[in-house]
C-alpha distance (Angstrom), angle and dihedral (degrees) to the residues before:
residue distance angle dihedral
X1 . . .
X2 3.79 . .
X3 3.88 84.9 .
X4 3.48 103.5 64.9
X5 4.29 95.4 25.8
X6 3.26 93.6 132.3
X7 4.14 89.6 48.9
X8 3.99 84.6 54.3
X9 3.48 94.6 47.9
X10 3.90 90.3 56.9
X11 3.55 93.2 42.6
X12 3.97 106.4 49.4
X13 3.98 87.6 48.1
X14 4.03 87.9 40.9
X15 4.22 87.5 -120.3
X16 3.58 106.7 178.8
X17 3.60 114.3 -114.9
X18 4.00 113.8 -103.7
X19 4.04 130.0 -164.2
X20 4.40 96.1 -110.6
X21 3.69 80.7 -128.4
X22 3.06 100.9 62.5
X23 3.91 84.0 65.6
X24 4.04 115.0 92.6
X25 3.91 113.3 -116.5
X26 3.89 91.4 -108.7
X27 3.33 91.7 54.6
X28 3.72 93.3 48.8
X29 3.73 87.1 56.9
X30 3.61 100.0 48.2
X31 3.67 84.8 63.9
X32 3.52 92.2 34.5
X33 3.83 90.1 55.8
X34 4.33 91.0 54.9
X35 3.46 89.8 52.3
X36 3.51 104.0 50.0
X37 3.71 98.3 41.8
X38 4.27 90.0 49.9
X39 3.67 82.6 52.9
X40 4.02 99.2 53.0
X41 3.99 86.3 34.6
X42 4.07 84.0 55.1
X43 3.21 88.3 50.9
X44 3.93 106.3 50.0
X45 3.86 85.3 45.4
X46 3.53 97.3 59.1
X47 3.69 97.2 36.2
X48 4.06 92.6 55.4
X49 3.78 137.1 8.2
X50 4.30 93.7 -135.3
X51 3.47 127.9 149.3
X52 3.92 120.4 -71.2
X53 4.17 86.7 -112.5
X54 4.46 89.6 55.0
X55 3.49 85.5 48.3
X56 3.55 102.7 49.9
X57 4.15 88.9 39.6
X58 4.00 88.3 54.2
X59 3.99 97.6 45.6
X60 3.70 90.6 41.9
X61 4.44 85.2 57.3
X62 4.14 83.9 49.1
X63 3.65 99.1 47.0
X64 3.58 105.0 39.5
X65 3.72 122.0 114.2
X66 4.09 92.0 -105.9
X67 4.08 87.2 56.0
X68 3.42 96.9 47.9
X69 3.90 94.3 51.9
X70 3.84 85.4 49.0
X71 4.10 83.0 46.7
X72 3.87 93.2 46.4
X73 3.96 87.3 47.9
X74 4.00 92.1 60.4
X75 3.79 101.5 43.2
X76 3.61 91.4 46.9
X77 3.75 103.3 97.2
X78 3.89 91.5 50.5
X79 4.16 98.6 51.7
X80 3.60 120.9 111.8
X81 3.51 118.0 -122.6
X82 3.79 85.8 -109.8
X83 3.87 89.7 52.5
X84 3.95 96.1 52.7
X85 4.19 93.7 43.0
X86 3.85 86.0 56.3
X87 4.23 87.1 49.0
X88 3.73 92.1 49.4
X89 4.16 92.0 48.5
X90 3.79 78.7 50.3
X91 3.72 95.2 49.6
X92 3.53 102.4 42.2
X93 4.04 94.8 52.0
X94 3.50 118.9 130.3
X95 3.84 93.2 -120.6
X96 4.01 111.7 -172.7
X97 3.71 90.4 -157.1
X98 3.98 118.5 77.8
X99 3.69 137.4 -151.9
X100 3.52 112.1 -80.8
X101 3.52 93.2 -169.9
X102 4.04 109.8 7.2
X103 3.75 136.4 65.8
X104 3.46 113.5 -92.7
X105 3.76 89.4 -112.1
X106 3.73 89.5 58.7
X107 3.29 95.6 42.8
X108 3.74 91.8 53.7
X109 4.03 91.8 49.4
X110 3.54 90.8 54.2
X111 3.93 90.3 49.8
X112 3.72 87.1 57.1
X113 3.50 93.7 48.4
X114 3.38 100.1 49.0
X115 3.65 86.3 46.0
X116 3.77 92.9 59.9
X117 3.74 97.7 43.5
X118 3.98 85.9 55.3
X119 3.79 92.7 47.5
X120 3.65 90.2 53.4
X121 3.98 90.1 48.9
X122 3.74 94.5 53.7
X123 4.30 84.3 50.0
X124 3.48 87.5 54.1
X125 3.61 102.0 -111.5
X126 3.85 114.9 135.9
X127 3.83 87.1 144.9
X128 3.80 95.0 63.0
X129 3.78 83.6 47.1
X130 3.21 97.0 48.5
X131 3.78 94.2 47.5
X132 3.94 85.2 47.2
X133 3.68 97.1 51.8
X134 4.15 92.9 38.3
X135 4.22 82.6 61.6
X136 3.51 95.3 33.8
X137 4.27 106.7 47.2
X138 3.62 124.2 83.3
X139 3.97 92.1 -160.0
């Protein structure tokens, strides 16, 4: 099931199907952005059984844009060239939010990333994420 979620979710509210790139980069990273922080939060609560407040301290350190440039700096070598066109549409998105507290660079990179980890949701690919994020988290 947690392969094809995102097939599921289409199908049980009878979504028609779209082409993922038809989807613009900031939307791929608002996905992108659920998905990796209910991973990291998955994480924390099966590693340890702390208060709601730790929890949500320590996920906040692993998501933040800083961490996910760090992140996006590990898994680099192993991305597809598929992978790392998707995290440079995500990237170089003209975002009209800014970094409340992050460099624009780093707040760019972590755009990107979370743009390719929601691109690879919506093509049904949780393993490759998973594999990605395994490599990639210091947790």
């Amino acid at each position: 099931m947690e392969e094809k979620l995102a097939k599921s979710i289409r199908e049980l509210w009878q979504i028609p199907e779209k082409k993922t790139g038809q989807y613009s980069p900031l939307v791929l990273a608002y996905i992108g952005d659920g998905v990796f922080d209910l991973i990291v939060r998955t994480i924390l609560v099966e590693q340890t059984n702390e208060p709601v407040n730790v929890l949500h301290r320590k996920s906040a350190h692993v998501v933040k844009a800083s961490a996910q440039t760090e992140f996006y700096r590990r898994i680099e070598p192993m991305l597809t060239e598929e992978e790392i066109a998707v995290f440079k549409r995500g990237r170089n998105a003209k975002s009209h939010t800014t970094a409340k507290n992050a460099s624009i660079s780093d707040y760019r990179c972590a755009t990107g990333v979370e743009a390719m980890i929601g691109y690879l949701y919506l093509e049904n690919q949780m393993e490759r994420i998973l594999e990605l994020m395994k490599f990639g988290l210091e947790i």
